[in-house]
C-alpha positions in Angstrom: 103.6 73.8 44.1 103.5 73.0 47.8 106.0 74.5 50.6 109.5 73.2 50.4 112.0 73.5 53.1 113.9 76.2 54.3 110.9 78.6 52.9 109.7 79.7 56.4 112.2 81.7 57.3 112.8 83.7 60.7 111.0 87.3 61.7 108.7 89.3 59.7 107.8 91.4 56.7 105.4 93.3 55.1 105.4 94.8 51.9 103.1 98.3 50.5 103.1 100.6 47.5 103.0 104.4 47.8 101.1 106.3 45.6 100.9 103.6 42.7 97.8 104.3 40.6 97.7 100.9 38.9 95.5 98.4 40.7 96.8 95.6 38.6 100.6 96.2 39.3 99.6 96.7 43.2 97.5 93.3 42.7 100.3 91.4 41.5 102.8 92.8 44.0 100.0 91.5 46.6 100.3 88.2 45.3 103.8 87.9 45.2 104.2 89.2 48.4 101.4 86.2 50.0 103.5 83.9 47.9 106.7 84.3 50.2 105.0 84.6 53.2 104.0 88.4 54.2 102.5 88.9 57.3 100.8 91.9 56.2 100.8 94.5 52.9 100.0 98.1 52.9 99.4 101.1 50.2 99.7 104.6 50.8 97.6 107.2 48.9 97.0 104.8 46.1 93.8 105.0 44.0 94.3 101.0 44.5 90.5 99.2 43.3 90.2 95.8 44.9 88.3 94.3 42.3 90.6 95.7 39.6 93.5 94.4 41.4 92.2 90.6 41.7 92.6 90.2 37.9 96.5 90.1 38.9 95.9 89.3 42.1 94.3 85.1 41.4 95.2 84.2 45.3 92.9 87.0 46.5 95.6 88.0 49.1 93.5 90.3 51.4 91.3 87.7 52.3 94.7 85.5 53.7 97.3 88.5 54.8 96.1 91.5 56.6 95.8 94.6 54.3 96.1 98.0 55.5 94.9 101.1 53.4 96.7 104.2 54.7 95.4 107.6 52.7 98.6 109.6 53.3 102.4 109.1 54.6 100.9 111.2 58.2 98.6 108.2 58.6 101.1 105.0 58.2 101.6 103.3 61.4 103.7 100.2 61.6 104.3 98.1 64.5 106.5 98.8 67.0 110.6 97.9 66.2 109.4 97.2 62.6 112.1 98.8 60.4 111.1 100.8 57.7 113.2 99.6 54.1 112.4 101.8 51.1 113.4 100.7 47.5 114.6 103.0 45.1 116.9 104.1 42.5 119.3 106.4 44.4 123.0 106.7 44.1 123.6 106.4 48.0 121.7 103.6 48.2 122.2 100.2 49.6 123.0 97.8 46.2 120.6 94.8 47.7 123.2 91.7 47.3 125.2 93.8 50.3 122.1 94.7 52.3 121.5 92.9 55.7 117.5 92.8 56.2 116.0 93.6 59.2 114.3 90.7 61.5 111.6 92.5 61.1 110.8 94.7 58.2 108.7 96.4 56.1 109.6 96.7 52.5 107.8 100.4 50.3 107.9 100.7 47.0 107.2 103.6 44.3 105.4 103.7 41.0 108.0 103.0 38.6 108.6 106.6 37.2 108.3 108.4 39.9 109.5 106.2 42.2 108.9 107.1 46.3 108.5 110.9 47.6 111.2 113.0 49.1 108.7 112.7 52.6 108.7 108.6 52.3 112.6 108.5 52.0 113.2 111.0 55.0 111.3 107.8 56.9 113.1 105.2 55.9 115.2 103.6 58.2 117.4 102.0 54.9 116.9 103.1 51.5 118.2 100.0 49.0 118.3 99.4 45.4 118.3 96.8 43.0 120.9 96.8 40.7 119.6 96.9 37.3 119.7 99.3 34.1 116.8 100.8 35.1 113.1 100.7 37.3 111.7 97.3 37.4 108.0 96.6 37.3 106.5 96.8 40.6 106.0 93.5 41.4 109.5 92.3 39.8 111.4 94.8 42.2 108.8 93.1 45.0 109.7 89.6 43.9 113.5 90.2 43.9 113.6 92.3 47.4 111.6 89.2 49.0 113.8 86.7 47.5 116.9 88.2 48.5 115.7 88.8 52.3 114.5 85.0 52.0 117.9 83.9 50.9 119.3 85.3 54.0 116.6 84.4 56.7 115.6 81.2 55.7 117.2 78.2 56.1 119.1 76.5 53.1 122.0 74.2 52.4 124.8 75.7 51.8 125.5 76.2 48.3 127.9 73.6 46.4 131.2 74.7 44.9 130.7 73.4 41.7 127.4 73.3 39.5 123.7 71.7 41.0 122.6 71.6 44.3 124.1 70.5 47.6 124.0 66.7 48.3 122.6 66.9 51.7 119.4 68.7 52.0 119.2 71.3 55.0 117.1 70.3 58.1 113.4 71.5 57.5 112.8 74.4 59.9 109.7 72.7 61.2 112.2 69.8 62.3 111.6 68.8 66.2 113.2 65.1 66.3 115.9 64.5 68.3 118.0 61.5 66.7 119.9 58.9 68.3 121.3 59.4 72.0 125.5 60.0 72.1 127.7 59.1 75.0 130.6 60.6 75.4 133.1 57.4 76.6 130.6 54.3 77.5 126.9 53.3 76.8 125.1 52.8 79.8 124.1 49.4 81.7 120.1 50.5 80.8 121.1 51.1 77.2 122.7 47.7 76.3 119.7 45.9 78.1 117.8 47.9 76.2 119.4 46.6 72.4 119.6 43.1 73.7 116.1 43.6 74.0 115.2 44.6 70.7 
């Protein structure tokens, strides 16, 4: 399925496990993350194996988005203004339909029953959660936080009142044409010799 509009939306993300010990759930979290457009994905302290992971990772995401391996929390490094949005499970934590993402931002996630540590959440900048029942599988709880943060930062027609879609398809982001000249009382002398012309 080929890019549609509105899916290149504005700033950055990136998106990382910590201390997830399946490579196939961190595979498939790679994937879906260099399906919506990461600009780079990270793990910390996972026992991650690349070649285990590619079974659930088909596009082989490493070789397209820039993949950083960071043994321990004490050696993450982000870039610089790049907020820090942890995703967990936690009473006092941001329920993600009222969460305004960061321009830029990158997203952590937990393994699914132990979700991230005490140290991880002390450096988050925004701790949010999804609203469900209960933990999601990795790469769900991925595919929903990108979604949401694409709803808001990419641009979309507005949605209709009733059922379907809107009528008028949103400007593609890429757009660059200008359109027809306006003139605010008459059209200039050029402009009518211009149409007689034609």
């Amino acid at each position: 399925m080929g890019e549609t509009r509105g899916t290149r939306p504005r700033g950055y993300f990136g998106i990382g496990a910590e201390g997830v010990s399946k490579s196939a759930n961190v595979g498939a979290l790679l994937r879906t993350a260099h399906a919506f457009g990461a600009s780079f994905c990270f793990t910390i302290g996972t026992g991650w194996d690349a070649r285990q992971g590619r079974q659930a990772d088909t596009a082989d995401t490493p070789l397209h988005v820039p993949m950083w391996r960071f043994p321990a929390l004490t050696d993450m490094v982000l870039p610089r203004g790049c907020a820090l949005v942890g995703v967990e499970l936690l009473d006092d934590a941001i329920e993600l339909p009222s969460f305004r993402h960061p321009l830029s931002a990158a997203y952590v996630l937990g393994p699914e029953r132990a979700g991230l540590s005490p140290e991880m959440l002390a450096r988050c900048d925004h701790v949010v959660k999804i609203p469900a029942r209960f933990s999601l599988n990795l790469a769900v709880a991925g595919a929903l936080i990108l979604y949401d943060r694409l709803l808001q930062h990419g641009r979309f027609a507005e949605r209709p009142v009733g059922s379907g879609g809107p009528r008028d398809a949103a400007e593609p982001v890429g757009h660059i044409g200008h359109g027809t000249p306006r003139f605010r009382k008459t059209v200039p002398d050029w402009m009518r010799w211009t149409e007689d012309k034609s």
